[in-house]
VOPAGU-2260 file (C-alpha; in pm, 1 decimal, decimal comma):
REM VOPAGU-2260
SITE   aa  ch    i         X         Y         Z
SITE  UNK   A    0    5772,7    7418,4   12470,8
SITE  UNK   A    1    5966,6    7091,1   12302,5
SITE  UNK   A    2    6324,4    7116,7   12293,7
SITE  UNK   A    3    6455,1    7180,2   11932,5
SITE  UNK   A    4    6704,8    6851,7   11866,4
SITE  UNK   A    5    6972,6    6958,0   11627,5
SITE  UNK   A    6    7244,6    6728,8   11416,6
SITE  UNK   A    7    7543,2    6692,4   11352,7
SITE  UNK   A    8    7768,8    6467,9   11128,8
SITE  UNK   A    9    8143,5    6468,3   11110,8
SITE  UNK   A   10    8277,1    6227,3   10848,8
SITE  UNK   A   11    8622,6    6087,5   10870,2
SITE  UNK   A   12    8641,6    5952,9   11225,2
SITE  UNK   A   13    8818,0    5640,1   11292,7
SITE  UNK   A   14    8748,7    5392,8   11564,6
SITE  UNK   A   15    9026,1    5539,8   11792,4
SITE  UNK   A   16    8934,1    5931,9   11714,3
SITE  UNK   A   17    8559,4    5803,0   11864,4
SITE  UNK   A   18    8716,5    5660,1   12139,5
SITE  UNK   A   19    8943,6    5928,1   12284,2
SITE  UNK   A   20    8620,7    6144,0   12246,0
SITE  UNK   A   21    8394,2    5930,6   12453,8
SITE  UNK   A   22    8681,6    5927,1   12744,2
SITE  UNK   A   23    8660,9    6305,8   12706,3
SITE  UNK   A   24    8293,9    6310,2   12751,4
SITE  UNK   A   25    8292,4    6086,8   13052,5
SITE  UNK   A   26    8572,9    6367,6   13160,1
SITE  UNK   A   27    8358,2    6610,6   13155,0
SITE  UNK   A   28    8065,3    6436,3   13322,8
SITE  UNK   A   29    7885,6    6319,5   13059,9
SITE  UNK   A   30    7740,4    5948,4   13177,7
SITE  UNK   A   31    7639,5    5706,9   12938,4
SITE  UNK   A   32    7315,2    5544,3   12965,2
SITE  UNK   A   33    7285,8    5291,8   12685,1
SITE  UNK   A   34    7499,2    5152,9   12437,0
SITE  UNK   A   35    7399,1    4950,9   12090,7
SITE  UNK   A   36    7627,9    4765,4   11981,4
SITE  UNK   A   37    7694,6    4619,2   11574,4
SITE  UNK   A   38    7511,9    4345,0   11493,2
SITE  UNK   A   39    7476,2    4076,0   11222,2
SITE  UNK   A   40    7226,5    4326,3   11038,4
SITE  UNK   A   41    7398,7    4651,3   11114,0
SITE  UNK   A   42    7713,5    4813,7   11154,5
SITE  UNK   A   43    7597,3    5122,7   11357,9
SITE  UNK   A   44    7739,6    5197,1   11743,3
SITE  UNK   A   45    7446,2    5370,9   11893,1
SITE  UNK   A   46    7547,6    5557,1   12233,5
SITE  UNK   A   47    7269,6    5723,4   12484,3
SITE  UNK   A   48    7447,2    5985,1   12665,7
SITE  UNK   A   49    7309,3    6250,7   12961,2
SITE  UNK   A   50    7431,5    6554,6   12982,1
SITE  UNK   A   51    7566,5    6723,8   13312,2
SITE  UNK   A   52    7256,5    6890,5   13267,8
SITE  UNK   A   53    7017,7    6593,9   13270,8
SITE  UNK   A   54    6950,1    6640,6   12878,3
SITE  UNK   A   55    6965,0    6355,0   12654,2
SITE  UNK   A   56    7248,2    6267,0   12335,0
SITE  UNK   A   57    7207,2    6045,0   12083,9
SITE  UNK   A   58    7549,9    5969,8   11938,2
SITE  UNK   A   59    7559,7    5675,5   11653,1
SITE  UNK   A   60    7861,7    5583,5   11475,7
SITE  UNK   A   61    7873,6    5436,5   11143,6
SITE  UNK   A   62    8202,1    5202,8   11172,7
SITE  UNK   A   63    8203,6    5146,0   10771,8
SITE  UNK   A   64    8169,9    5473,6   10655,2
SITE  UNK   A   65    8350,2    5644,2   10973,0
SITE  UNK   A   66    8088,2    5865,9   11032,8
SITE  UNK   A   67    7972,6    6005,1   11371,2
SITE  UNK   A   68    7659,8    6158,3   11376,6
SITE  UNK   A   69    7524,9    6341,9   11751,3
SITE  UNK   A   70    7183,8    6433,4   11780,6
SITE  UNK   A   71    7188,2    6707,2   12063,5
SITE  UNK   A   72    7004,3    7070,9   12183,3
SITE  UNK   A   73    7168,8    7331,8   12009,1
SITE  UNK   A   74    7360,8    7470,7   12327,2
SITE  UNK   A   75    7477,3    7083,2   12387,4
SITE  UNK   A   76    7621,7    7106,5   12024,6
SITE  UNK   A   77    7805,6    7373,1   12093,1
SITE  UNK   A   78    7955,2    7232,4   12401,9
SITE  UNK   A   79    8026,5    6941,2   12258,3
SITE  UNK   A   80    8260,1    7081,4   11971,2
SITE  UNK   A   81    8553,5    7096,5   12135,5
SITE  UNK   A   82    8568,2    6736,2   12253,2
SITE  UNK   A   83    8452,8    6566,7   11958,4
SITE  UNK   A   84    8684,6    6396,8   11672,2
SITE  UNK   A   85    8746,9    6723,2   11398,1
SITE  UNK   A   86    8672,2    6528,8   11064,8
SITE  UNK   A   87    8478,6    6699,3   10835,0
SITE  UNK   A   88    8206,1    6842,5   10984,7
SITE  UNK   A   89    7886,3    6899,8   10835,6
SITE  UNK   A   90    7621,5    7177,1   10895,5
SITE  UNK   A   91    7422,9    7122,8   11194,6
SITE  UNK   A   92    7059,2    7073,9   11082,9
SITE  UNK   A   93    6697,2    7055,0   11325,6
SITE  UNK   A   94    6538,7    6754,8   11424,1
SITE  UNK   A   95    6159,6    6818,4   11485,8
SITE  UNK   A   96    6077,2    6807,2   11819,4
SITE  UNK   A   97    5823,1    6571,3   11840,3
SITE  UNK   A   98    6089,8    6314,7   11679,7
SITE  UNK   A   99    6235,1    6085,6   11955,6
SITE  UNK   A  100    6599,0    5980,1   11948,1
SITE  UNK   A  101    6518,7    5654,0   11857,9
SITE  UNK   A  102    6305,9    5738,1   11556,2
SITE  UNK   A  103    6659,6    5968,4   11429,4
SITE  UNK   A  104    6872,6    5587,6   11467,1
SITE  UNK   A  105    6648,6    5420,6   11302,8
SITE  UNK   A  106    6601,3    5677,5   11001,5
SITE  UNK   A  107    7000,7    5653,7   10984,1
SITE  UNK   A  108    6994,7    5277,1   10966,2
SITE  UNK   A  109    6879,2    5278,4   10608,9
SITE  UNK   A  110    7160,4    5483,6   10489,7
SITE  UNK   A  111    7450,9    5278,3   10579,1
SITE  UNK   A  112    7475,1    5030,7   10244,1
SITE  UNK   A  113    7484,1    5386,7   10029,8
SITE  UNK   A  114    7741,6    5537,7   10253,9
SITE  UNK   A  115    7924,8    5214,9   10222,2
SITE  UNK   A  116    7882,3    5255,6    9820,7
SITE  UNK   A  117    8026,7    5624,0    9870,8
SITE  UNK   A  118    8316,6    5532,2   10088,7
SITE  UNK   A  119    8446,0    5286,1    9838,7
SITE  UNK   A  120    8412,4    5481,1    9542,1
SITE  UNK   A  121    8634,0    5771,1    9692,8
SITE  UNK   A  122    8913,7    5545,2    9824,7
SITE  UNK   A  123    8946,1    5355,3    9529,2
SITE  UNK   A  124    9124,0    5521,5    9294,9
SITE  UNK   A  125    9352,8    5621,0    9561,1
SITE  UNK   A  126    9414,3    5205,9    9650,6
SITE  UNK   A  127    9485,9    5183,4    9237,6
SITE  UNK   A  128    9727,5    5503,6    9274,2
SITE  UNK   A  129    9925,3    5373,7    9518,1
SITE  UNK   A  130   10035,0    5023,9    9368,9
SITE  UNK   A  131   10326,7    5032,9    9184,1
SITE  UNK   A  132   10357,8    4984,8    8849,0
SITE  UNK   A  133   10420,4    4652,0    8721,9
SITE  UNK   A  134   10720,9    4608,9    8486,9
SITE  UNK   A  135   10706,9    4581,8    8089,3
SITE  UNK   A  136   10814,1    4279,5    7988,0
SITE  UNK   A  137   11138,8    4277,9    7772,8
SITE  UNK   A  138   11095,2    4166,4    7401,3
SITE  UNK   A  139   11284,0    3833,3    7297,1
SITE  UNK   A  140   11416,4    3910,3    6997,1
SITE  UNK   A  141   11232,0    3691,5    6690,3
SITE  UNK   A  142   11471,0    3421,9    6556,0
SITE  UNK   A  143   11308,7    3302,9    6343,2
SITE  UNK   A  144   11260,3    2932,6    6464,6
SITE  UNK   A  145   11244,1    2717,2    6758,5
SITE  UNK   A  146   11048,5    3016,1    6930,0
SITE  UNK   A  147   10694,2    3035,4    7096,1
SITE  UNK   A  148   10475,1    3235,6    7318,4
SITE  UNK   A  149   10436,1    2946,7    7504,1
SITE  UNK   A  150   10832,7    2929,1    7545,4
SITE  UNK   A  151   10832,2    3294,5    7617,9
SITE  UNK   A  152   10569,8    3258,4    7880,4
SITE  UNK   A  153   10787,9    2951,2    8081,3
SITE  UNK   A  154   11058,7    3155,0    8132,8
SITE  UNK   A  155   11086,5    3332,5    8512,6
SITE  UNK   A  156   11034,7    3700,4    8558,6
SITE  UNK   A  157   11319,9    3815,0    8848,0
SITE  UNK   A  158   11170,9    4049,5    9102,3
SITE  UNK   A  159   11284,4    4373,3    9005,0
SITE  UNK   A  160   11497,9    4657,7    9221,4
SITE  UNK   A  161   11285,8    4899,1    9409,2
SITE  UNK   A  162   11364,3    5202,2    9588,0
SITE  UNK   A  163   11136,3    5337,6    9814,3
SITE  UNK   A  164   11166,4    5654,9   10032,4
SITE  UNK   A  165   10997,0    5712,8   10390,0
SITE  UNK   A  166   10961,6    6074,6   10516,8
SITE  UNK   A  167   10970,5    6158,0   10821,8
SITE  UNK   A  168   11184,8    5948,6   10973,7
SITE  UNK   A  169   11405,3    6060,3   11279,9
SITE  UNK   A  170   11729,1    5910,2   11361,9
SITE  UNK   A  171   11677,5    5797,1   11737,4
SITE  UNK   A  172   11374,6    5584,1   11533,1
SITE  UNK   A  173   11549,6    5455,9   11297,5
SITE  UNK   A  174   11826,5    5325,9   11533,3
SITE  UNK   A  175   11534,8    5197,4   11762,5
SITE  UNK   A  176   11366,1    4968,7   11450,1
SITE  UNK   A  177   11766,6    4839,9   11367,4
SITE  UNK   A  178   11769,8    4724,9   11694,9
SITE  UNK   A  179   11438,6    4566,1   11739,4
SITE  UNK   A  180   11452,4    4346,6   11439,4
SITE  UNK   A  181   11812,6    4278,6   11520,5
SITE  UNK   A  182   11697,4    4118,6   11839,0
SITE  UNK   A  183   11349,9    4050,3   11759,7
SITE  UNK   A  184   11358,1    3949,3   11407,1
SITE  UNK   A  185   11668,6    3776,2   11367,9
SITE  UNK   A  186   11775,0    4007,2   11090,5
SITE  UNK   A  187   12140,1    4094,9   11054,2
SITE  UNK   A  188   12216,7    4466,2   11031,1
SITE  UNK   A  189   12590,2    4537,2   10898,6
SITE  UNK   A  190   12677,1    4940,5   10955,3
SITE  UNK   A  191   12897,6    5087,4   10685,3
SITE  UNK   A  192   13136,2    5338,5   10675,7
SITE  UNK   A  193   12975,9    5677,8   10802,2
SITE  UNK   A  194   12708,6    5474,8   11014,0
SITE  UNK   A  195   12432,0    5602,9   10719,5
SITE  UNK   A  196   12366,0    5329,3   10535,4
SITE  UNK   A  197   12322,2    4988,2   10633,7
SITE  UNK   A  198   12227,5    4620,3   10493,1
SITE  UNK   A  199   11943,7    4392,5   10618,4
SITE  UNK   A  200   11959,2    4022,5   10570,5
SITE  UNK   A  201   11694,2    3778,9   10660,5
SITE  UNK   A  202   11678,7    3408,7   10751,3
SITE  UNK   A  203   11544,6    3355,1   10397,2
SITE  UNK   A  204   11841,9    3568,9   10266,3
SITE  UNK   A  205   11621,8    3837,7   10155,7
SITE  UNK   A  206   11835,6    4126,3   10158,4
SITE  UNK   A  207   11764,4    4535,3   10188,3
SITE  UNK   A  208   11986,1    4857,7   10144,7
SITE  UNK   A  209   11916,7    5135,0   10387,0
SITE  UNK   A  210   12007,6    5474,6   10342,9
SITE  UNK   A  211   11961,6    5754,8   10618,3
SITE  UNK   A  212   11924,0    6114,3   10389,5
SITE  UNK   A  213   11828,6    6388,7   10631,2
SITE  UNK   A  214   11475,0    6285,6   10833,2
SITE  UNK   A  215   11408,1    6029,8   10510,1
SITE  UNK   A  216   11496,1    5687,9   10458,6
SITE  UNK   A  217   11575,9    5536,5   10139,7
SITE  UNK   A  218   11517,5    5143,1   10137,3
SITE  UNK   A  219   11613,4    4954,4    9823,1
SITE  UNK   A  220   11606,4    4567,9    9762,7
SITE  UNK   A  221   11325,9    4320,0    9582,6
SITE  UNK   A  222   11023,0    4312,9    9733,5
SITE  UNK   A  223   10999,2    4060,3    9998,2
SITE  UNK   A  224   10897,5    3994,6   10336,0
SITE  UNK   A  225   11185,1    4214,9   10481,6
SITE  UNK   A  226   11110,6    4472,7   10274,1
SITE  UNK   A  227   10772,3    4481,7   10425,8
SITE  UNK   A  228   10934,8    4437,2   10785,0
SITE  UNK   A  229   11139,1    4713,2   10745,8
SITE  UNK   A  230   10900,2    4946,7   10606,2
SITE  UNK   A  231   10638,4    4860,9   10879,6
SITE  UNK   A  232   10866,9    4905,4   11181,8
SITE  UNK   A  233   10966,1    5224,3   11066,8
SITE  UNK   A  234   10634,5    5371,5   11016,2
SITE  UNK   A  235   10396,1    5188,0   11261,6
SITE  UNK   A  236   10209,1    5464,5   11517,6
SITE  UNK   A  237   10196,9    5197,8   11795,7
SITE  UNK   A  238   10463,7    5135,6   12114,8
SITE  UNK   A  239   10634,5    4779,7   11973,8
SITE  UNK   A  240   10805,4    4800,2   12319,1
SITE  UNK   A  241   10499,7    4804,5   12506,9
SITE  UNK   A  242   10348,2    4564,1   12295,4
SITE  UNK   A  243   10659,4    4318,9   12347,0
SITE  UNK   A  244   10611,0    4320,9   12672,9
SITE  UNK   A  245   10295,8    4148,0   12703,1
SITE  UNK   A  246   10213,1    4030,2   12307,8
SITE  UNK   A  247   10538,3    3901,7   12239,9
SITE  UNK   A  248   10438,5    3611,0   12044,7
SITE  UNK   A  249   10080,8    3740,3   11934,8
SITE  UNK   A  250   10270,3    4022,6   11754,3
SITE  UNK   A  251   10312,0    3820,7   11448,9
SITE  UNK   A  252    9918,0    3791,6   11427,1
SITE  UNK   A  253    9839,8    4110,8   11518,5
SITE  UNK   A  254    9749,9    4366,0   11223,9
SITE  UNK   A  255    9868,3    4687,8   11264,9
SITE  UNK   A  256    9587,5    4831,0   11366,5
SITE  UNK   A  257    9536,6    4612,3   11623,1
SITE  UNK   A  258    9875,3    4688,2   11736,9
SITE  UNK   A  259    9747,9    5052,4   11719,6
SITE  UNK   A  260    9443,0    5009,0   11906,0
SITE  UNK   A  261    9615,4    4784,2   12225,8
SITE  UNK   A  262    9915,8    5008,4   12210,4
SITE  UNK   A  263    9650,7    5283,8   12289,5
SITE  UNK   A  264    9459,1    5093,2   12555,7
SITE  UNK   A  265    9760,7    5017,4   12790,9
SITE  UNK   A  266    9901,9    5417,9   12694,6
SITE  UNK   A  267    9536,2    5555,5   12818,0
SITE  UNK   A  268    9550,4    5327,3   13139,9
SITE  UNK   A  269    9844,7    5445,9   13183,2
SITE  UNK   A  270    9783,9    5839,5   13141,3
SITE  UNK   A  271    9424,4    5881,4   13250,2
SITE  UNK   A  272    9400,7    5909,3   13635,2
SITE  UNK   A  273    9016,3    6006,5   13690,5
SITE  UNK   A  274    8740,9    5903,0   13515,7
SITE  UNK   A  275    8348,2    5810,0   13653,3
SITE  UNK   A  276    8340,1    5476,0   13454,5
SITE  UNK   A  277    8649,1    5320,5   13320,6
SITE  UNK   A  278    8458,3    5088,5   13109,9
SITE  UNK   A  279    8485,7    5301,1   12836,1
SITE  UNK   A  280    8876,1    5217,6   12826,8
SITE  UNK   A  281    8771,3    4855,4   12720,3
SITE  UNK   A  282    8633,0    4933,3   12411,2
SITE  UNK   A  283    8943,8    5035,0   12206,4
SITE  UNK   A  284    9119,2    4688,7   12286,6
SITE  UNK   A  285    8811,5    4483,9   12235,5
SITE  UNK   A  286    8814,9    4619,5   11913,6
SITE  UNK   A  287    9173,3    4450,1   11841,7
SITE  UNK   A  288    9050,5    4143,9   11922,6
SITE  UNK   A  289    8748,3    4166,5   11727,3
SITE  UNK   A  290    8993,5    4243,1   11475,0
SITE  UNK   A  291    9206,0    3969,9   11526,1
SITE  UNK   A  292    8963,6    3703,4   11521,2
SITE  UNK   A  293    8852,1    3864,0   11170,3
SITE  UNK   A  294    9200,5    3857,5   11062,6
SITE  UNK   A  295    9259,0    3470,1   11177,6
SITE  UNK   A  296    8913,4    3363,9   11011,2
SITE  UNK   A  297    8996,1    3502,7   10675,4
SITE  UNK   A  298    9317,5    3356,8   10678,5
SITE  UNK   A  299    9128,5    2979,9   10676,4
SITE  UNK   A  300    8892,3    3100,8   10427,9
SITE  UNK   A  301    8621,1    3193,7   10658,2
SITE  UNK   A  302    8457,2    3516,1   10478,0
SITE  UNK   A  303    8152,5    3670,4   10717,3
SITE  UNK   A  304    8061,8    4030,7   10737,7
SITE  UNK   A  305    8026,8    4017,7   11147,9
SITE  UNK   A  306    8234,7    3779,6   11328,4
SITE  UNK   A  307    7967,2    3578,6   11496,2
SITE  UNK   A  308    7842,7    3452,0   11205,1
SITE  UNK   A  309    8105,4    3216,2   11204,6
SITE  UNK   A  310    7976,2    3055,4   11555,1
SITE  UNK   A  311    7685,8    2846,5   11679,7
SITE  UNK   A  312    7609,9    2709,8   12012,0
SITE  UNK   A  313    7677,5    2366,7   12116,0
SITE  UNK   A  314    7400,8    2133,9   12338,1
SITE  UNK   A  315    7597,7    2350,4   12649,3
SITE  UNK   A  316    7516,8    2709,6   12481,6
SITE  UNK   A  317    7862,9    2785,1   12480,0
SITE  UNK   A  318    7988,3    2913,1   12125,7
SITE  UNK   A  319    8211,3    2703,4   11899,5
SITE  UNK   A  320    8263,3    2729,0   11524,5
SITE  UNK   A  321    8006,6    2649,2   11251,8
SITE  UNK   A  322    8005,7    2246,7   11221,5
SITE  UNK   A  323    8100,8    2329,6   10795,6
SITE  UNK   A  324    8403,2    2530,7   10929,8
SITE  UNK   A  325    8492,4    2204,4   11163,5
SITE  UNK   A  326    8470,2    1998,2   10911,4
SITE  UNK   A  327    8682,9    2177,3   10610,7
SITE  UNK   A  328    8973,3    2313,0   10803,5
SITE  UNK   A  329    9031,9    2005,7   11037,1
SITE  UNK   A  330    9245,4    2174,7   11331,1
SITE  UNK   A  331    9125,9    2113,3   11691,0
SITE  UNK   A  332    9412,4    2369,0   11752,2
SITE  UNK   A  333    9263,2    2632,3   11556,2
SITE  UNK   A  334    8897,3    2557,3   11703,0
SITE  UNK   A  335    8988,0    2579,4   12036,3
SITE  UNK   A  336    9194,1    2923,8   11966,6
SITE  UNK   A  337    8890,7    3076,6   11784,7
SITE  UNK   A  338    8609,9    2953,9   11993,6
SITE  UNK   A  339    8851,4    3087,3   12330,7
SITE  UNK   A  340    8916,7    3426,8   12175,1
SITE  UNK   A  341    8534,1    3478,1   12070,4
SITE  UNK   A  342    8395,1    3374,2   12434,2
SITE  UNK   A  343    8639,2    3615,8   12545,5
SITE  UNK   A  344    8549,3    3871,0   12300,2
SITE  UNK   A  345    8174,3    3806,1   12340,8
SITE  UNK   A  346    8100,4    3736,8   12741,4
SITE  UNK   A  347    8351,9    4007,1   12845,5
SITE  UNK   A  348    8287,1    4306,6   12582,8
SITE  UNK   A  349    7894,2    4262,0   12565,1
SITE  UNK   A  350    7855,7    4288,0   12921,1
SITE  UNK   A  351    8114,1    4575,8   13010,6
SITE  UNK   A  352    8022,7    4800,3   12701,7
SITE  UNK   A  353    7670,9    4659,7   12599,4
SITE  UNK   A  354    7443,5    4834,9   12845,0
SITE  UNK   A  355    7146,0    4601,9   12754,6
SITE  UNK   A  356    7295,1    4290,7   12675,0
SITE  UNK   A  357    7293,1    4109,0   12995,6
SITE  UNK   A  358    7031,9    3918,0   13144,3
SITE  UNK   A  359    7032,9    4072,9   13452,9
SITE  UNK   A  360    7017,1    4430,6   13584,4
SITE  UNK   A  361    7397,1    4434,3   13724,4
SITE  UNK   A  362    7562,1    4784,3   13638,4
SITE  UNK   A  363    7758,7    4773,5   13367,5
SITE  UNK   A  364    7973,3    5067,4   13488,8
SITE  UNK   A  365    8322,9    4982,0   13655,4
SITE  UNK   A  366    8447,3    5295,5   13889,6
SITE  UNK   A  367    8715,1    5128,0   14028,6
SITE  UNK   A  368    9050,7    5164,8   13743,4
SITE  UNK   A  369    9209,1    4825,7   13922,7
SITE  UNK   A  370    8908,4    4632,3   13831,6
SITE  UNK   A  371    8920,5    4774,1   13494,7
SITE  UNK   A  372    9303,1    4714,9   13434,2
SITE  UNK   A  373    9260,4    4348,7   13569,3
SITE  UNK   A  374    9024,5    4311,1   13273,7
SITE  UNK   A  375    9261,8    4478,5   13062,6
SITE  UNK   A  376    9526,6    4223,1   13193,0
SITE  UNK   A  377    9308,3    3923,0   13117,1
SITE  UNK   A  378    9198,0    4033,2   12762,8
SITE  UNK   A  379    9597,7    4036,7   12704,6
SITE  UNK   A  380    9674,0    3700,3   12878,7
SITE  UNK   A  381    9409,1    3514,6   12640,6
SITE  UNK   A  382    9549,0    3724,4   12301,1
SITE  UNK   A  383    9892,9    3572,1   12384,1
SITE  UNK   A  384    9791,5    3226,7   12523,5
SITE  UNK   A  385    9615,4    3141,7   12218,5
SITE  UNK   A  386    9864,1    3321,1   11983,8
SITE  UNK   A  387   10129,8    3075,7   12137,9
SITE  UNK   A  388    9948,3    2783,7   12084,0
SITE  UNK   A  389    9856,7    2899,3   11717,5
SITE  UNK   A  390   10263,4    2965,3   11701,1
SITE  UNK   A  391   10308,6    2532,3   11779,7
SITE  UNK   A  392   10123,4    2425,0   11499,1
SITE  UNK   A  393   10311,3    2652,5   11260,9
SITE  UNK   A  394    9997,3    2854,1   11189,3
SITE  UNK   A  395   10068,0    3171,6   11001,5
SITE  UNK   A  396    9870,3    3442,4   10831,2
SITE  UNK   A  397    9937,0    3568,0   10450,7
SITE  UNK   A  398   10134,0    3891,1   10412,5
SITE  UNK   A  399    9953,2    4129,0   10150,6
């Protein structure tokens, strides 16, 4: 009698909720046997998985639409509950027998561009929500003469006065962020009376008004870069001190969820003593630097849906940026950075978390956590190497 496959979907997963369950699984003695990664066509992770009882999981993970769908036996479905990211799960439904795994992918690789169409429509409103509102322009009074729109228009709006309040906020963090950007930053932090409020100057003379109500802090000032500053280093999930410690420079490139997804890495080396293959640790920081070489391509203009679009190979076979890119941007600096982060990206990630992307038959497991933090170590060394040498030729990246 055929096994009955069941599936199920849980929407809402991030990349690092999909992580932290795939560590679990290999925790529990689940080994992965195969691993698809995104491609220039598609955007699906597909994962082969045994069970501790020899059966087979197909886990695929849609990383527009954040959905994770696991095709499983019933009893494996139930097992698996626990472990797996909570999102919004939906009702488990069958999967005729006679249906391989592979036949389930592919039938989910044709819904990914109206998923993506979905996504977008819910978050949107939210995205128009959250801007603030712009101010009315005041009325010059009619004189008469000597006035015209096109006067009017020539004369320079001044940034409005903002106050903005973050919840949430303890005390021993915000003392920590006053003292990081203090000796970080180069911002000047003057206490005043009371030790609950405090001003923030910048190089640029940007200034910001701090006030500590309670576990909320109310920031006022024009918007500016240090308004951003502040507001980031008081609500970023990730361990800046960690991060300092090895990214020190590259910090100023990194988005924050990059931050969020290295911060992880080296807190998961750190806390997880015993797994079967460490691999699986690699794949939240490889995602940072997938991110990061997204981030440092759209900042020259470079718009591809997949980052390898942007590369070809040279007479060698090794990967360097499209000859058009070359040619309009004009920086040997910035070519060498992008071609030595995406070799990095590409040779080390395929072949430690691609199980079929080699060309040979080498495992791609690593049992041994040195081996796997010395990897770790590496990845870090080539983030901040390049970073610096971006950092020389004054290369910077648009705030939002």
């Amino acid at each position: 009698m055929s096994t009955v496959i069941e599936r199920l979907r849980i929407d809402g997963c991030d990349e690092f909720s999909v992580s932290k369950a795939f560590i679990k699984m290999e925790g529990a003695g689940y080994v992965r046997k195969k691993y698809t990664p995104t491609s220039e066509v598609s955007h699906l992770e597909i994962y082969q998985y045994q069970s501790p009882a020899g059966e087979k999981i197909t886990v695929v993970y849609d990383t527009v639409a954040k959905i994770l769908t696991i095709d499983a036996p019933a009893e494996q479905l139930t097992a698996l509950r626990p472990i797996l990211p909570e999102g919004v799960q939906k009702p488990a439904k069958q999967v005729a027998a006679q249906q391989t795994n592979q036949a389930a992918v592919t039938g989910q690789s044709k819904q990914p561009a109206k998923q993506k169409q979905t996504v977008r429509q819910s978050q949107t409103p939210k995205a128009v929500k959250s801007k603030p509102e712009k101010q009315p322009q005041k009325k010059v009074p009619d004189s008469g003469e000597g006035k015209t729109k096109k006067q009017t228009r020539r004369k320079p709006e001044k940034p409005a006065v903002e106050t903005e309040t973050l919840k949430g906020i303890t005390r021993k963090r915000l003392d920590w962020a006053l003292k990081d950007m203090k000796s970080s930053d180069g911002i000047k932090v003057t206490a005043h009376t009371g030790n609950a409020s405090w001003t923030l100057t910048d190089a640029d003379k940007n200034t910001a008004e701090l006030r500590m109500e309670g576990t909320s802090v109310c920031i006022t000032g024009k918007k500016s870069p240090l308004i951003k500053l502040v507001r980031d280093r008081l609500t970023s999930k990730c361990d800046m001190k960690l991060l300092r410690k090895y990214l020190s420079v590259s910090l100023r490139y990194l988005s924050e969820a990059s931050r969020i997804d290295l911060s992880n890495g080296l807190t998961d080396f750190a806390n997880i003593s015993r797994l079967s293959d460490y691999s699986v640790l690699l794949i939240t920081p490889y995602r940072a630097l997938e991110k990061l070489i997204y981030d440092l391509q759209q900042a020259e203009g470079i718009n591809v849906k997949m980052i390898g679009q942007a590369y070809e190979k040279d007479e060698d076979g090794k990967y360097m940026l499209k000859k058009g890119y070359l040619k309009r941007i004009n920086s040997v600096v910035y070519s060498e950075v992008m071609t030595s982060l995406y070799t990095e990206y590409y040779a080390t990630r395929n072949f430690y978390t691609h199980s079929e992307n080699a060309a040979d038959s080498r495992s791609r497991g690593i049992s041994d956590k040195a081996e796997a933090q010395k990897i770790l170590g590496k990845l870090l060394s080539v983030i901040e190497y390049n970073c610096k040498k971006l950092s020389e030729i004054g290369f910077a990246i648009a705030e939002d």
